[in-house]
DSSP file (Angstrom, degrees, kcal/mol; ACC not computed):
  #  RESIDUE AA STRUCTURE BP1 BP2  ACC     N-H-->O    O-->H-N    N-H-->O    O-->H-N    TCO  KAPPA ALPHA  PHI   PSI    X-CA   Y-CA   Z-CA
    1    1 A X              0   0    0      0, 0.0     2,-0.1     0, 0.0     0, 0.0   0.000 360.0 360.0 360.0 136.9    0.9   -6.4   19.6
    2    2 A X        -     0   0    0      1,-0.1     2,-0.7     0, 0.0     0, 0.0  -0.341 360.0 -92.1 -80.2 162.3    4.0   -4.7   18.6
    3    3 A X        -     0   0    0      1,-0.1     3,-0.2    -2,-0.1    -1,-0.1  -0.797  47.7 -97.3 -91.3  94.8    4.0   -1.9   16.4
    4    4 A X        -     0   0    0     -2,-0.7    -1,-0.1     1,-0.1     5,-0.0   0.395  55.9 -84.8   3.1 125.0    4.4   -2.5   12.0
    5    5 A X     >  -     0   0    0      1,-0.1     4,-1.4     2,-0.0     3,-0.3  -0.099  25.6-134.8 -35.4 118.9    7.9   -2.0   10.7
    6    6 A X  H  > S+     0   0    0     -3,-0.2     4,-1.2     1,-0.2    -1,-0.1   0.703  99.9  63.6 -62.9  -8.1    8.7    1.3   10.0
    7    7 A X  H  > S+     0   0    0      2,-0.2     4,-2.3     1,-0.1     5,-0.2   0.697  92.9  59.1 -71.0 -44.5   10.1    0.0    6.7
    8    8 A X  H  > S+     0   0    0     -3,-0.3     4,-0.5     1,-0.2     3,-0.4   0.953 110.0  38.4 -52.4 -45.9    7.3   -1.2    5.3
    9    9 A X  H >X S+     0   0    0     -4,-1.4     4,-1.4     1,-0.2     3,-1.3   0.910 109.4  65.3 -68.0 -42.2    5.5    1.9    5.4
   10   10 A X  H >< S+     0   0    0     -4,-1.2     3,-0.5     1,-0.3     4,-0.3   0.844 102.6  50.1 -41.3 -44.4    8.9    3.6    4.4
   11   11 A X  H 3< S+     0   0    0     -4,-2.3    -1,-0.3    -3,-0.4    -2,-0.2   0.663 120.3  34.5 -82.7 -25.0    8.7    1.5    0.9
   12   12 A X  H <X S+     0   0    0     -3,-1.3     4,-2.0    -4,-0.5    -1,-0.2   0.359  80.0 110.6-129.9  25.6    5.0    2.7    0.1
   13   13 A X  H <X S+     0   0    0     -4,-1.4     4,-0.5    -3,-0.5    -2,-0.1   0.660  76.6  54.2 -49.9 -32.6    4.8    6.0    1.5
   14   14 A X  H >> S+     0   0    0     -4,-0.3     4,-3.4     2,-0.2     3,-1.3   0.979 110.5  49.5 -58.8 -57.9    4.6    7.7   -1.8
   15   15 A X  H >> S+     0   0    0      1,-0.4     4,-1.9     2,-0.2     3,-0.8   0.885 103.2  59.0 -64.3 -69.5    1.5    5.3   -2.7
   16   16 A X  H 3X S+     0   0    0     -4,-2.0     4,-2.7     1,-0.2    -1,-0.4   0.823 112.8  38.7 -29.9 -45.1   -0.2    6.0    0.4
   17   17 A X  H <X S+     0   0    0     -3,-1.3     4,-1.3    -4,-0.5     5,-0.3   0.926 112.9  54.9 -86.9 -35.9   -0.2   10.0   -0.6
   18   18 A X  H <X S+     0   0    0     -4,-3.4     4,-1.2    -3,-0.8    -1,-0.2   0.987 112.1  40.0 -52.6 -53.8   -0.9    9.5   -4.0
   19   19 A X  H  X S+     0   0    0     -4,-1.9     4,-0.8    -5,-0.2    -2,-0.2   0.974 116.0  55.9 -60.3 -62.3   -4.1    7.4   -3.2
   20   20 A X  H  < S+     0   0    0     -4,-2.7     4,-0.4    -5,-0.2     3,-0.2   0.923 114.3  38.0 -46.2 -39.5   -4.9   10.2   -0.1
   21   21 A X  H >< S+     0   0    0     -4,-1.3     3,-1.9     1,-0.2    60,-0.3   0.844  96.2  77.9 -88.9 -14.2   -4.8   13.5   -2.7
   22   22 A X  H 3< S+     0   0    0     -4,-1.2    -1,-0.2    -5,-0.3    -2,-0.2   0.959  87.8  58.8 -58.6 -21.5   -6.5   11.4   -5.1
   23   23 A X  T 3< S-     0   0    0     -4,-0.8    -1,-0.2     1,-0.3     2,-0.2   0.606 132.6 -79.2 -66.2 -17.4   -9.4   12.5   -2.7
   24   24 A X  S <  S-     0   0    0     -3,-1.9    -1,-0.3    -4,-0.4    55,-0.1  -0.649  78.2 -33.3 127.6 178.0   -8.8   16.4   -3.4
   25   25 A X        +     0   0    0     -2,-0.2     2,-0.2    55,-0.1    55,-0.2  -0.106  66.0 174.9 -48.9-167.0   -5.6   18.9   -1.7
   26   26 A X        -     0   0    0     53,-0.1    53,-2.4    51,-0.1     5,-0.1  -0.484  19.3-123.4  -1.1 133.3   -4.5   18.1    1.9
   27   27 A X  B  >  -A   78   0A   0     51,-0.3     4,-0.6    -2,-0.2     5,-0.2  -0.145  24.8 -93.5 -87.1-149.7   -2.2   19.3    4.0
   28   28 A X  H >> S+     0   0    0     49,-0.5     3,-1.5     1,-0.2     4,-1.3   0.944 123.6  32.8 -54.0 -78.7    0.6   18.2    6.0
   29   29 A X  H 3> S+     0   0    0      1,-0.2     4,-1.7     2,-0.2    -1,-0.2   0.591 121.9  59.3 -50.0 -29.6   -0.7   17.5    9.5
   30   30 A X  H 34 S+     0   0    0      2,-0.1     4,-0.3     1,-0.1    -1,-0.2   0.449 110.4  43.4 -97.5  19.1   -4.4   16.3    7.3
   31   31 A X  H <X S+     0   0    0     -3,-1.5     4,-3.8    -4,-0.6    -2,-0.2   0.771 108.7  49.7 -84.8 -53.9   -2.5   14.0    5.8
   32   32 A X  H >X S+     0   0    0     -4,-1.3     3,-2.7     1,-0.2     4,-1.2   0.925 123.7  40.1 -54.7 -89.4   -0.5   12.8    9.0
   33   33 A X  H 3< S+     0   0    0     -4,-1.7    -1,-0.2     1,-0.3    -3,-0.1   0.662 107.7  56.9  -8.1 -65.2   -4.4   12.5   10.7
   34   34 A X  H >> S+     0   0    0     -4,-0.3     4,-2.5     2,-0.2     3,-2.5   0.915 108.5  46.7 -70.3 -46.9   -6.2   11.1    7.8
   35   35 A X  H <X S+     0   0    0     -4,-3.8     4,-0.7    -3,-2.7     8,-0.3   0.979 115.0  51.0 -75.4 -35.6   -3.4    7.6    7.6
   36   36 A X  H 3< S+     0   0    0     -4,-1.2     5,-0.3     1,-0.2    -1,-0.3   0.276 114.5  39.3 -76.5   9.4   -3.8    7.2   11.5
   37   37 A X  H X4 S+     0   0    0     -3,-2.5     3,-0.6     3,-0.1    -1,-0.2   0.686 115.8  48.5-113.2 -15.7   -7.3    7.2   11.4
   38   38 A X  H 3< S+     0   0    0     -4,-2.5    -2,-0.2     1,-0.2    -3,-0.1   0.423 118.7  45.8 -48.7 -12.0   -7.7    5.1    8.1
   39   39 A X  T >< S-     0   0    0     -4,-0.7     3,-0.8    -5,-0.2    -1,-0.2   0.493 114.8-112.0-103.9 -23.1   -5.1    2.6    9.7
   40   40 A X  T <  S-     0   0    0     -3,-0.6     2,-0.2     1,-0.3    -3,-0.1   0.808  80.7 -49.7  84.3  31.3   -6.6    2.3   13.1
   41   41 A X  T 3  S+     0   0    0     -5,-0.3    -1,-0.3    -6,-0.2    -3,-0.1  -0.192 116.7 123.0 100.1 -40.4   -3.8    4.0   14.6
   42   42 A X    <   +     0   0    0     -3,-0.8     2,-1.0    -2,-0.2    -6,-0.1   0.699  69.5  42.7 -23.5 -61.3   -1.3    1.3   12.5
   43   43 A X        -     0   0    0     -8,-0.3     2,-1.0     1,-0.1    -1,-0.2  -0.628  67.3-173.0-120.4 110.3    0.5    3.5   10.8
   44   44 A X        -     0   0    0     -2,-1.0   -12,-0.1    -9,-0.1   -11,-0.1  -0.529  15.4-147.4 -89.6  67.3    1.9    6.7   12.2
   45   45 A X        -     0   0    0     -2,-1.0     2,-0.2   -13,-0.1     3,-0.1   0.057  10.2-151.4 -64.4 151.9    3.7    9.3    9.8
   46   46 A X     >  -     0   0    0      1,-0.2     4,-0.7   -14,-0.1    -1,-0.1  -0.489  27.8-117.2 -97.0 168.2    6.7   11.4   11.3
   47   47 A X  H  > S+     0   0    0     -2,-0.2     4,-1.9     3,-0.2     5,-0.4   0.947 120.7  60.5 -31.6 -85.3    7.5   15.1    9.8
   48   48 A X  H  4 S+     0   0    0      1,-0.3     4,-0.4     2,-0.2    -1,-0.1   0.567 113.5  32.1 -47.9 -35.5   10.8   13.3    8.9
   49   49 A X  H  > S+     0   0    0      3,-0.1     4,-3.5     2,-0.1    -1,-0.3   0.764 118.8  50.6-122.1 -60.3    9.0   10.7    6.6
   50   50 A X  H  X S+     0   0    0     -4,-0.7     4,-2.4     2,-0.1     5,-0.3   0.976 108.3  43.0 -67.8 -45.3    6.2   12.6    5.4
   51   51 A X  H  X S+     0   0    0     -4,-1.9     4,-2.8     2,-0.2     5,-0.5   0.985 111.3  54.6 -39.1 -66.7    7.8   16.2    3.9
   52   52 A X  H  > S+     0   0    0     -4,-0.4     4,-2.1    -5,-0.4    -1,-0.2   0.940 110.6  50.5 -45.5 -44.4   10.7   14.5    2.1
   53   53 A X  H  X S+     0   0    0     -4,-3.5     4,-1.1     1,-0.2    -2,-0.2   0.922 109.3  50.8 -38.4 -57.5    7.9   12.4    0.5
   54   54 A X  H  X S+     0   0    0     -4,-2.4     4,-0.6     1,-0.3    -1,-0.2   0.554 106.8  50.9 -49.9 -20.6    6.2   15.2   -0.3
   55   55 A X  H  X S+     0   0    0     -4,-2.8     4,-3.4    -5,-0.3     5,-0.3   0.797 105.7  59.1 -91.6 -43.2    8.9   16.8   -1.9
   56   56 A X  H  X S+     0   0    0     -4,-2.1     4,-0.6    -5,-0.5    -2,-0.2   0.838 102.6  49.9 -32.9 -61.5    9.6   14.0   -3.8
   57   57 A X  H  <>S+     0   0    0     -4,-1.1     5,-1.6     2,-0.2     6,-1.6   0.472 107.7  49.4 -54.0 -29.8    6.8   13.9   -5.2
   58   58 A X  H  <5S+     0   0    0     -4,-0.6     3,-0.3    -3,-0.3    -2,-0.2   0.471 108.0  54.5 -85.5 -29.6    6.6   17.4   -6.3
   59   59 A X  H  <5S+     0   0    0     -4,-3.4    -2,-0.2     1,-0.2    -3,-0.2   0.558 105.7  54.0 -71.4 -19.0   10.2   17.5   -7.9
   60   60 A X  T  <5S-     0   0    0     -4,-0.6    -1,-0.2    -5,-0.3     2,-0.1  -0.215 120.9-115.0-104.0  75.6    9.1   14.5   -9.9
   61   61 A X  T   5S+     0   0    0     -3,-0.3    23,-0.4     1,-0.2    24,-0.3   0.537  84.1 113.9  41.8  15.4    5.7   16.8  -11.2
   62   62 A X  S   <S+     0   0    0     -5,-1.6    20,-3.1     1,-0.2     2,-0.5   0.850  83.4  11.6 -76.3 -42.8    2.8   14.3   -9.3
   63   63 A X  E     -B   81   0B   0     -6,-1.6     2,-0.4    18,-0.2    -1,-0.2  -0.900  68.5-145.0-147.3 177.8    2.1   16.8   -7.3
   64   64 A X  E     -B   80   0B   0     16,-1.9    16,-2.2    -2,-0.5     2,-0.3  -0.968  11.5-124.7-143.8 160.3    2.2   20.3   -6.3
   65   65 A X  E     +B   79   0B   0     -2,-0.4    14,-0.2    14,-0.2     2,-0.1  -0.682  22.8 159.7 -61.6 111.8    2.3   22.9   -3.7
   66   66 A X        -     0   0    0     12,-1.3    10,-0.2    -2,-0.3    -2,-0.0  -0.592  31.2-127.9-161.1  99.5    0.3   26.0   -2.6
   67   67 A X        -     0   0    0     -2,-0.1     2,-0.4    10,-0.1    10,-0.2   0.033  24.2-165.4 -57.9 128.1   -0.2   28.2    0.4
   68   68 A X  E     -C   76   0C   0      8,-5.5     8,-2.2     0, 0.0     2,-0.5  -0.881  16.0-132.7-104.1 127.4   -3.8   28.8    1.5
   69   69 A X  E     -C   75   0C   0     -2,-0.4     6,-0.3     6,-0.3     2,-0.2  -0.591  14.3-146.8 -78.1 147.6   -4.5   31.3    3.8
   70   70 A X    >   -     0   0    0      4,-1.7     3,-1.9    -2,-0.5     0, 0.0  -0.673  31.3 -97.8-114.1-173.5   -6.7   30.6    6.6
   71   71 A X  T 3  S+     0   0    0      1,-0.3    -1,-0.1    -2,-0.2    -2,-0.0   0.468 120.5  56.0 -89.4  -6.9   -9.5   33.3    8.5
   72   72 A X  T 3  S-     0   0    0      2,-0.1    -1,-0.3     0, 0.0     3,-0.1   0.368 124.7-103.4-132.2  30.2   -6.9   34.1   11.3
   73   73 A X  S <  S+     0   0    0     -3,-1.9    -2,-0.1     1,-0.1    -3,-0.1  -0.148  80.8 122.0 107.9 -38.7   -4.4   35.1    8.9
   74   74 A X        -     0   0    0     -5,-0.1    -4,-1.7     1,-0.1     2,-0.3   0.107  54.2-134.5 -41.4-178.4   -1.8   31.7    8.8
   75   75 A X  E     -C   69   0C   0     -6,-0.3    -6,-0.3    -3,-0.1     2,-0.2  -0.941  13.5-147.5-151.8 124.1   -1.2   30.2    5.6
   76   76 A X  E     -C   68   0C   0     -8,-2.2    -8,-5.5    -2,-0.3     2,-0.7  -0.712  17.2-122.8-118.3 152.1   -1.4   26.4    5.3
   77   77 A X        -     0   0    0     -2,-0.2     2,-0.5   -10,-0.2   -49,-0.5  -0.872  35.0-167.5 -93.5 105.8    0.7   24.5    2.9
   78   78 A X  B     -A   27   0A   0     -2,-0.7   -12,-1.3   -51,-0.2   -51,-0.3  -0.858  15.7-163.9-129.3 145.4   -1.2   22.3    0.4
   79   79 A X  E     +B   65   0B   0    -53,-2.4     2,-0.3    -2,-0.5   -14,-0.2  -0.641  12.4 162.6-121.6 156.2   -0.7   19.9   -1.9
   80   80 A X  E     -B   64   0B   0    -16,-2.2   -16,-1.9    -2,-0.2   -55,-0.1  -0.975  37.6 -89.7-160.3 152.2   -2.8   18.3   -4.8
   81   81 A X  E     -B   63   0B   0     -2,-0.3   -18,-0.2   -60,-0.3     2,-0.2  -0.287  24.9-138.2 -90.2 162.1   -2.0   16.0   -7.9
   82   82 A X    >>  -     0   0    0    -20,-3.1     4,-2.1    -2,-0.1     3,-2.1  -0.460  35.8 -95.2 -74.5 136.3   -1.2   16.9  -11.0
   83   83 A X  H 3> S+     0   0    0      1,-0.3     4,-1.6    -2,-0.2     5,-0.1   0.861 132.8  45.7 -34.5 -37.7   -2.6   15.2  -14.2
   84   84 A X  H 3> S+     0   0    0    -23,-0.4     4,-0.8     2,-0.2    -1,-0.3   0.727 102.6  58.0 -96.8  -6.6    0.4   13.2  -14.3
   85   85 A X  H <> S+     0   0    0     -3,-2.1     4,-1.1   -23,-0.5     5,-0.4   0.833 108.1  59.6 -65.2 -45.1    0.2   12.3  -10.2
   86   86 A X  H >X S+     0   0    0     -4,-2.1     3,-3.7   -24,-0.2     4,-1.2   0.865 113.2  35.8 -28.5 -96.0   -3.9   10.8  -11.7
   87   87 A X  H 3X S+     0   0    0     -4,-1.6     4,-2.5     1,-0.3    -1,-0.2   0.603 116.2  53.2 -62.8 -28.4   -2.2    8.6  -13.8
   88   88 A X  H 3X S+     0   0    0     -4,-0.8     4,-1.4     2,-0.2    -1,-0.3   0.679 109.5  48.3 -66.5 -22.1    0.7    7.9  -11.4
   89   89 A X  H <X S+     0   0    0     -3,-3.7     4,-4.9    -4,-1.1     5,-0.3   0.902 107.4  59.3 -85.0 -42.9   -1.6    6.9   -8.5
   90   90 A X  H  X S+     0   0    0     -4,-1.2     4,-2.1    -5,-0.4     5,-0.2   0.948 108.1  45.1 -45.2 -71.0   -3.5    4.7  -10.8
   91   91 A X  H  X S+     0   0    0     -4,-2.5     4,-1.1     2,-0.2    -1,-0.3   0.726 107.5  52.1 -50.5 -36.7   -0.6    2.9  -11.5
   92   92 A X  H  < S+     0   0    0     -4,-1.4    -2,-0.2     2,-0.2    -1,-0.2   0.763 105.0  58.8 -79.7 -31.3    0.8    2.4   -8.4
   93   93 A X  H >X S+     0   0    0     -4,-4.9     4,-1.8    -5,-0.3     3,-1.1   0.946 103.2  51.1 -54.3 -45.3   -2.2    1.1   -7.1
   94   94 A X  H 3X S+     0   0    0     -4,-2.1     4,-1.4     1,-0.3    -2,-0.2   0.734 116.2  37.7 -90.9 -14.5   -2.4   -1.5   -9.5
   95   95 A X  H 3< S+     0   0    0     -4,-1.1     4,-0.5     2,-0.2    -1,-0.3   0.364 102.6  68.2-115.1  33.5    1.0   -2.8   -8.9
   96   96 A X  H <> S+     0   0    0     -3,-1.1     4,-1.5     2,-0.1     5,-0.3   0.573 108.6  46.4 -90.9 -48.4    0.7   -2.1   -5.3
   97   97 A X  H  X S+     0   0    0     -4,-1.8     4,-1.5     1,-0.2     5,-0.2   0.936 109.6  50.0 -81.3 -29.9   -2.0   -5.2   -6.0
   98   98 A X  H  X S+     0   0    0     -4,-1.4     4,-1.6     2,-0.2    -1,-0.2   0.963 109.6  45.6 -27.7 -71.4    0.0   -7.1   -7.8
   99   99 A X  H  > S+     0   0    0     -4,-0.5     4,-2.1     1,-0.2     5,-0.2   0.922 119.1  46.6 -43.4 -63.2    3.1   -7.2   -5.4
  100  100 A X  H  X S+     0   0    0     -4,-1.5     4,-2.8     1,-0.3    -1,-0.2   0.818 112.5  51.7 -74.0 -46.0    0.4   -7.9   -2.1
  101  101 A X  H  X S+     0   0    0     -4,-1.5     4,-1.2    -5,-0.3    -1,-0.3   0.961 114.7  41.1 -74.0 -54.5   -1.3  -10.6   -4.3
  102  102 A X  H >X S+     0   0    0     -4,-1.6     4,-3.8    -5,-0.2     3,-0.6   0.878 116.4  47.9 -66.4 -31.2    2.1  -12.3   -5.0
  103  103 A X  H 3X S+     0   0    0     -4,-2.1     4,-1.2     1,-0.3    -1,-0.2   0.944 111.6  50.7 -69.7 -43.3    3.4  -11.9   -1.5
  104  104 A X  H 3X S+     0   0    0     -4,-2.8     4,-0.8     1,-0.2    -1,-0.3   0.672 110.2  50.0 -82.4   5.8    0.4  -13.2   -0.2
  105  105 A X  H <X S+     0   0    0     -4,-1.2     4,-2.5    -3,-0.6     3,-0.4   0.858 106.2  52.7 -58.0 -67.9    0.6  -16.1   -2.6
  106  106 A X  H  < S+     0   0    0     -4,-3.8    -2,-0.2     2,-0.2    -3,-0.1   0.514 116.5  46.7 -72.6   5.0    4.2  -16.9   -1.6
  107  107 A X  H  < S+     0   0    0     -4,-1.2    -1,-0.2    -5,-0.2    -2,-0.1   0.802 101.2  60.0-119.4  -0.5    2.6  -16.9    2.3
  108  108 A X  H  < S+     0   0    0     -4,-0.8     2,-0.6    -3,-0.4    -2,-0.2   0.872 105.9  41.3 -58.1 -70.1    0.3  -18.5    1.8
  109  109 A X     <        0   0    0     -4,-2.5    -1,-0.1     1,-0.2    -2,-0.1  -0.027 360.0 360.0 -68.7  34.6    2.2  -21.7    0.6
  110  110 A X              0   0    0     -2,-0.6    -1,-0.2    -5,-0.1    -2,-0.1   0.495 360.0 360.0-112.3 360.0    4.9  -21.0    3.5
């Protein structure tokens, strides 16, 4: 089986991260983990894909950013939403089912 459009994912990569912190912080790399094993492997975020999101997100106020230290002294970068990221996830979910409902509507009669 060939491997899912990278586009696709590209177009709902925010929603995916919203939905994932709605679960509490994460970071990068337990973000990267957490969609490839919730996907079966499907869907495989890059560095390149995932940061910019993240940034994205955190210049428009959904979420934010905050270095943890860990017991052997590193500091992990982690992110978690913001009151208005809540309401933002919320939303996107539901017209993330909307869109999928109609698509699968129109492919259904196709």
């Amino acid at each position: 089986m060939s491997p899912i459009n990278r586009e696709l994912l590209k177009g709902s990569i925010e929603l995916v991260l919203l939905v994932l912190l709605e679960r509490g912080p994460m970071y990068g790399y337990q973000i990267v983990k957490e969609v490839k094993a919730e996907s079966s492997g499907e869907l495989q975020l890059k560095e390149g894909s995932l940061y910019p999101a993240l940034h994205r997100l955190e210049r428009a106020g959904l979420i934010e950013g905050y270095w943890q230290a860990r017991e052997d002294g590193t500091s992990r970068r982690y992110y978690q939403l913001t009151s208005s990221g809540q309401q933002a996830a919320k939303t996107r979910r539901a017209e993330w089912k909307r869109f999928t409902t109609a698509i699968e509507g129109v492919l259904r009669h196709g």
